[in-house]
C-alpha positions in Angstrom: 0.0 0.0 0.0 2.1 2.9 -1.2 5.6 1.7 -0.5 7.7 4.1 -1.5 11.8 4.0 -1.0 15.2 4.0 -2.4 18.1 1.5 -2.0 21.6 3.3 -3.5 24.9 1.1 -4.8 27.5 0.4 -2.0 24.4 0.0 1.1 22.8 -2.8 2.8 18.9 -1.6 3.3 17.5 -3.7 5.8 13.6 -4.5 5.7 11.7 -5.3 8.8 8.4 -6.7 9.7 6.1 -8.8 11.3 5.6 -12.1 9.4 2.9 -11.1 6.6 3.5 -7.3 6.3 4.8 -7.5 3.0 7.8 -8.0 2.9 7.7 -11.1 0.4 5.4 -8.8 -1.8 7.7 -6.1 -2.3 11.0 -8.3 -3.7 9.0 -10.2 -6.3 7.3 -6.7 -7.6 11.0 -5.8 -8.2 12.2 -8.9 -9.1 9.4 -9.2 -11.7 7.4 -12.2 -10.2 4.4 -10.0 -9.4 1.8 -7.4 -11.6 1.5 -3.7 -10.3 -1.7 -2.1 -10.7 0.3 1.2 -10.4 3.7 2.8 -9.0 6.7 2.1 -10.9 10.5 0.6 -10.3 12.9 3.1 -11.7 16.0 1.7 -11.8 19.1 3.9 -12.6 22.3 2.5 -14.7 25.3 4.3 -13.4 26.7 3.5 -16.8 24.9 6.0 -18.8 22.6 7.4 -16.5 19.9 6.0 -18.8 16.6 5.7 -16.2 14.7 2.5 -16.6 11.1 2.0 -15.5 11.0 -2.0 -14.7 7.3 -1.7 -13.3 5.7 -5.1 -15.1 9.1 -6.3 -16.8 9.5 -10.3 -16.8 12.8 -11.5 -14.9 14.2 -11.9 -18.9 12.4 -8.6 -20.0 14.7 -7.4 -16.8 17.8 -8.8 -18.1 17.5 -7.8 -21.7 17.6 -4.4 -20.6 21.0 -4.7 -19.2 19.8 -5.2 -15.3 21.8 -7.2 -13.4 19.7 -8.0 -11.1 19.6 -11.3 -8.4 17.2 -12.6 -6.1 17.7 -15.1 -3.0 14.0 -16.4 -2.0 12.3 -16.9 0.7 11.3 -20.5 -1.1 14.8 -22.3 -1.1 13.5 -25.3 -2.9 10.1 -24.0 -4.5 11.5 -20.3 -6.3 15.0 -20.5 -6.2 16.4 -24.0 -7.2 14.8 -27.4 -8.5 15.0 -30.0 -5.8 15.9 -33.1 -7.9 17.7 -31.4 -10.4 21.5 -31.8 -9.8 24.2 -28.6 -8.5 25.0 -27.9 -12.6 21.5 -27.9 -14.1 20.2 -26.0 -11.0 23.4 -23.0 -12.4 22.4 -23.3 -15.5 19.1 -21.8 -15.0 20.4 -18.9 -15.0 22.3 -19.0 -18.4 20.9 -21.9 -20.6 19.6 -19.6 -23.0 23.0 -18.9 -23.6 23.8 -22.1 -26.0 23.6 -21.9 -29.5 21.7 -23.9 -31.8 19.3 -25.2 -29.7 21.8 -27.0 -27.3 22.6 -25.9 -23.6 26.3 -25.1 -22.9 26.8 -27.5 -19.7 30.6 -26.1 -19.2 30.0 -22.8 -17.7 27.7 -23.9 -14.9 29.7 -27.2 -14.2 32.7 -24.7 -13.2 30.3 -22.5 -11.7 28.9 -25.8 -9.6 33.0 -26.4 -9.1 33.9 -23.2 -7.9 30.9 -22.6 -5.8 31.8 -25.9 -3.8 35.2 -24.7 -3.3 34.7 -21.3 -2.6 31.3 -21.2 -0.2 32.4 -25.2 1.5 29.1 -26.9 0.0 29.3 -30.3 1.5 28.1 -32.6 -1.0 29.4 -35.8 -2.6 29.4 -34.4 -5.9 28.2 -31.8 -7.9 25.9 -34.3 -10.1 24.2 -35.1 -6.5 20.5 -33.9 -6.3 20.1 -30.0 -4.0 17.4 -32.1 -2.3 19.7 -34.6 -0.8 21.9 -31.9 0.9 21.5 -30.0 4.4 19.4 -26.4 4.6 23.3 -24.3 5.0 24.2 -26.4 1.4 21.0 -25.9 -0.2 21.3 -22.0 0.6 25.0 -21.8 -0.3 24.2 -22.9 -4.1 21.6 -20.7 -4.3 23.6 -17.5 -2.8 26.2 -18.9 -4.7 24.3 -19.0 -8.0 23.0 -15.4 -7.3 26.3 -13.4 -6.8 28.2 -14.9 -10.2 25.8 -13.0 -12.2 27.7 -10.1 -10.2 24.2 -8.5 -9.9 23.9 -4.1 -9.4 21.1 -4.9 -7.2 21.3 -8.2 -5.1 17.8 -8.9 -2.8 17.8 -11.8 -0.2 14.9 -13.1 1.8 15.6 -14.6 5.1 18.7 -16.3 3.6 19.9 -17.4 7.0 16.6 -19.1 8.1 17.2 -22.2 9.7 21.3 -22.6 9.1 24.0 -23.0 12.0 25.4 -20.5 13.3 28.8 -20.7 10.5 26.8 -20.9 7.2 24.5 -17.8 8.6 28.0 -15.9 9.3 29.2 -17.0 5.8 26.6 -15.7 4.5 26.3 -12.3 6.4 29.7 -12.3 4.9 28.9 -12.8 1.4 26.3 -9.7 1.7 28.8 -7.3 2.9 31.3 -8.4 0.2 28.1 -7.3 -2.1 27.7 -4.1 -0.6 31.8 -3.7 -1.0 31.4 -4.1 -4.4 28.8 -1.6 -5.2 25.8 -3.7 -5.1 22.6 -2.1 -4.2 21.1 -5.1 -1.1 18.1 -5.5 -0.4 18.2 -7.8 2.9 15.1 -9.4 4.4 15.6 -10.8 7.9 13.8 -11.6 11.5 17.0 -11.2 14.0 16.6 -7.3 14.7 20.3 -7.1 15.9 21.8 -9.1 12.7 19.5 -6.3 10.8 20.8 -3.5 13.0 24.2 -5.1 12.6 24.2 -5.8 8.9 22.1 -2.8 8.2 23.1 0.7 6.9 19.1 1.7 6.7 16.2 -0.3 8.1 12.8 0.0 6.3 9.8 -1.1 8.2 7.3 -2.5 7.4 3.5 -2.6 8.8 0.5 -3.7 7.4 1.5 -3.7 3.9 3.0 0.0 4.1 6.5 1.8 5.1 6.1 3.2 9.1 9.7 4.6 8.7 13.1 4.3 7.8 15.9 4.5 9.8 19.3 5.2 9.7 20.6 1.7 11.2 23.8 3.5 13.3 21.2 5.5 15.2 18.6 3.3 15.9 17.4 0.8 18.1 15.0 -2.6 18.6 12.8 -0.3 20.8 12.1 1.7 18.1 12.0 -0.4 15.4 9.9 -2.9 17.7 7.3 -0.3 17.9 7.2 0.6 14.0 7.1 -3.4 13.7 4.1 -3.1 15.7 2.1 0.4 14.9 2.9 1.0 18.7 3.3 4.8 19.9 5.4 6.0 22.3 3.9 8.1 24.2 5.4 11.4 25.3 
């Protein structure tokens, strides 16, 4: 209901909210999953300063545009990767439109698959194993690990530490703030209010389907973003 806000390159902007209060809503208007009876996404490319309304554009519309744009779900195994597909086919969904002549190039995501194992410490027994046969912290590293090789301008993550130990969670804090390094634009989802102030540089909440505030992260609080949470006044 009128959500209005900006998220700049090089910034992590936090979103908070109860469970329901539309959080999930607002990343798949962006990422193109969702119609928009009205508003728009402007999206500006610090290449040429061209200004791109993305209001309505498929996730390939997105793309062909020049967007680099990647999106961590809330749904691990429903939105982000195909349980009984294996580590490679699950990378190449992002690039199998790529192959020529009506064949799939397999190389690319197999040394994607490779170096994602490597790099992020999937544990798996191969990468031709099925995603549904590894733990929650793997499943969520392929799928991080998928999202950042695209080396997106705008990177948004769900909860992407739901249910992981404690090390994945921080590996994946880290990943974010490597994002951020970077230039990325994040978009960060999350339920633990001091990993959001932590990780945070501004904190959008969210109420009942619209923005109660934004705050500057360094100068805020639980209390106060508790009570935005919540639609509770402090009274003076």
């Amino acid at each position: 209901d009128n959500v209005s806000f900006e998220v700049y390159s090089g910034e992590i902007l936090g979103i908070a909210g109860i469970s329901g209060s539309g959080q999930r809503e607002v990343l798949e208007a962006i990422a193109g999953l969702v119609r928009l009876s009205e508003g728009k996404i402007t999206y500006y490319n610090p290449k040429n300063g061209e200004v791109v309304n993305l209001r309505n554009k498929t996730p390939r519309q997105i793309r062909e545009l020049g967007v680099r744009l990647s999106f961590v779900p809330e749904d691990r195994l429903g939105m982000g990767l195909v349980a009984h597909m294996d580590l490679i086919d699950n990378m190449m969904l992002r690039s199998y439109r790529k192959g020529k002549f009506g064949l799939v190039d397999r190389k690319a995501p197999e040394e994607l698959a490779n170096s994602t194992v490597k790099e992020l410490e999937v544990v798996t027994p191969s990468i031709h194993s099925e995603v549904r046969n590894l733990s929650g912290g793997n499943v969520q590293k392929v799928l991080v690990g998928r999202e950042i090789s695209s080396h997106p301008k705008v990177l948004m993550a769900a909860y992407p530490v739901r249910g992981l130990d404690i090390n994945s969670s921080y590996l994946i804090y880290n990943l974010l703030n490597e994002q951020k390094e970077k230039g990325t634009a994040v978009i960060f989802v999350g339920e633990d209010l001091d990993v959001l102030l932590a990780l945070s540089d501004r904190i959008l909440v969210l109420a009942d389907g619209k923005v109660n505030g934004i705050l500057d992260a360094r100068k805020t609080d639980k209390k106060e973003v508790g009570r935005l949470m919540t639609n509770v006044r402090e009274e003076r």
